[in-house]
N, C-alpha and C positions, 0 to 999 in steps of 0.2 A: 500385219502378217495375215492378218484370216482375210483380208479384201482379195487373196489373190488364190480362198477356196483352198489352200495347203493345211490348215491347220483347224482346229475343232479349239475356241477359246470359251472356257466356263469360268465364268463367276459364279460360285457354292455360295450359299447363304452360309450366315455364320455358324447356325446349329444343327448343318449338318454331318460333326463331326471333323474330325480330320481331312483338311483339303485346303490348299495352297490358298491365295490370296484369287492367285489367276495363275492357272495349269494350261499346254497346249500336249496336242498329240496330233501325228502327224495322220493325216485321212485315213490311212489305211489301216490301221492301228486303233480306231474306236470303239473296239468291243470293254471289256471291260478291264483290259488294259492300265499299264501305268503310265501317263504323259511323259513325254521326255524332256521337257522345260517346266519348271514350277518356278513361281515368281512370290516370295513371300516377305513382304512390307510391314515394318511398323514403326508405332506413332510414338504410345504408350510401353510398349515392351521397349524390353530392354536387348542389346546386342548379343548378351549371349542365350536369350533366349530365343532369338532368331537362327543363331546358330546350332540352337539344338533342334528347332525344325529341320532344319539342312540336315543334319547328320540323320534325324528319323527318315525324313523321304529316301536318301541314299538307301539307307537298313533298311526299311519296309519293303521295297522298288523291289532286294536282291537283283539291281544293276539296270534297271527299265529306266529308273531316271538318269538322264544324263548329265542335266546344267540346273541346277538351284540357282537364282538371284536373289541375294537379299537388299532390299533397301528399307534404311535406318532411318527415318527422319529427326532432324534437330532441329527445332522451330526455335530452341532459345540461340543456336549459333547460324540459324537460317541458313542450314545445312544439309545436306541429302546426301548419306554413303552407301554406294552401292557395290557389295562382294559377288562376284560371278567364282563359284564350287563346279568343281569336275571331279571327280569320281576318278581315281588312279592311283599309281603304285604309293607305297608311304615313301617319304625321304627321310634317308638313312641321317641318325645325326651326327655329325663330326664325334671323334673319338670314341663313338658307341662300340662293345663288343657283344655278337651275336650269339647266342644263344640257340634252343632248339624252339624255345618258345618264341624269342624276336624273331625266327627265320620263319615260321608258319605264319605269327602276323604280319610281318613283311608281305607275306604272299596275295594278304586281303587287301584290296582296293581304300584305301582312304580317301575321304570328302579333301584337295587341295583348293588352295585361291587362287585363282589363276590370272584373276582381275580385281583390281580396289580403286575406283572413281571417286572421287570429290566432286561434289557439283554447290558451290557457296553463291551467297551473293554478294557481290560488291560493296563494299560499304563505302555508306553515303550515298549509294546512288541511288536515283528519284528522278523517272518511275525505276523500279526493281530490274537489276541484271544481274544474272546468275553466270560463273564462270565453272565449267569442267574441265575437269582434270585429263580427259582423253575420254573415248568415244565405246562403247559397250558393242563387244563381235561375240555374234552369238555365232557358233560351227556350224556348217551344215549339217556334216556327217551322225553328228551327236545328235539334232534336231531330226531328219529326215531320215534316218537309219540306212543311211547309202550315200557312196562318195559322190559329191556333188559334179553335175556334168557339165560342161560352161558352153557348150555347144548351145543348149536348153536355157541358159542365160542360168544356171543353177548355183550358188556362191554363200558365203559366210555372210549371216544377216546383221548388217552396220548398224550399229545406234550411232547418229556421230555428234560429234560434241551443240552444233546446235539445235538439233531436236533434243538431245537431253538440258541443255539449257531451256530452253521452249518449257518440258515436261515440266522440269522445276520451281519455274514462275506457277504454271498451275497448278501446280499442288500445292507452293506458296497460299495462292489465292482462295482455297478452299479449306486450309486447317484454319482452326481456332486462332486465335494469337495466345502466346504464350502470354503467363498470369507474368505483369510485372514485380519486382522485388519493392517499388517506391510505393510510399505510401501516396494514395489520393488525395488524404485528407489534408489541407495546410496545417503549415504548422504554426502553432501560437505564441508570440511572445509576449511578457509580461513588463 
């Protein structure tokens, strides 16, 4: 994305606080601004503590963020799950009755899923091949803060399934290997 000069991409160090893994904003928008993509990964954490990042950037942002990504990684199911969050109305849930209070927070924006990719590896296979589940569309309009012109070649940016396969061999290749459950040692008989 930033090769084509539309986007300001930071990698924060980790002690600077609060800040996505890797945030974008679109050029025009770099003052001190909320990006409108934040992308936040992990290894070590756990899923719903990814999800509580999501839900802060939404809060924090009041509405600058527009797409949170989370990816999960699973190194012991050599896995990679990735949730794409938007910002929109709550869904009402079956058989619920409204209230004065359900109808005010109705009216606030909830973090939705809008998207849940798989991206596994094959098993048994050697060298490593990773299969996804479909292909990650990030919005223009939510990204660039204006509806995309296609005269300008302007469109919803594709992740498609084999550059996220591609991604997930290398991230494969650079985490740790997960501790195995067997012992090393043999075993002895007597």
């Amino acid at each position: 994305m930033d090769r084509y000069g539309v986007f300001s991409i930071s990698f924060p160090r980790w002690n600077e606080g609060r800040r996505g893994r890797l945030h974008c904003k679109p050029e025009r928008h770099l003052s001190d601004s909320w990006p409108t993509l934040v992308i936040e990964a992990g290894y070590t954490q756990s899923l719903p503590s990814l999800r509580s990042k999501m839900r802060w950037w939404f809060n924090e942002s009041n509405g600058d963020v527009k797409i949170v990504v989370l990816a999960k990684l699973y190194p012991r199911r050599q896995a990679i799950l990735l949730e794409k969050y938007i910002r929109g109305p709550r869904v009402p849930r079956p058989g619920a009755t409204n209230t004065r209070r359900s109808s005010a927070a109705a009216a606030m924006p909830e973090p939705n899923c809008h998207q849940e990719i798989w991206v596994k590896r094959t098993p048994g296979s050697n060298p490593a091949t990773y299969v996804a589940t479909g292909a990650l569309i990030l919005e223009f309009p939510l990204l660039f803060l204006h509806q995309a012109d296609p005269a300008r070649g302007e469109r919803n940016i594709v992740i498609n399934v084999p550059d996220l396969q591609e991604w997930s061999l290398s991230c494969a290749t650079r985490l740790p290997r997960p501790k195995s459950n067997v012992s090393k040692t043999p075993l002895r008989t007597r």
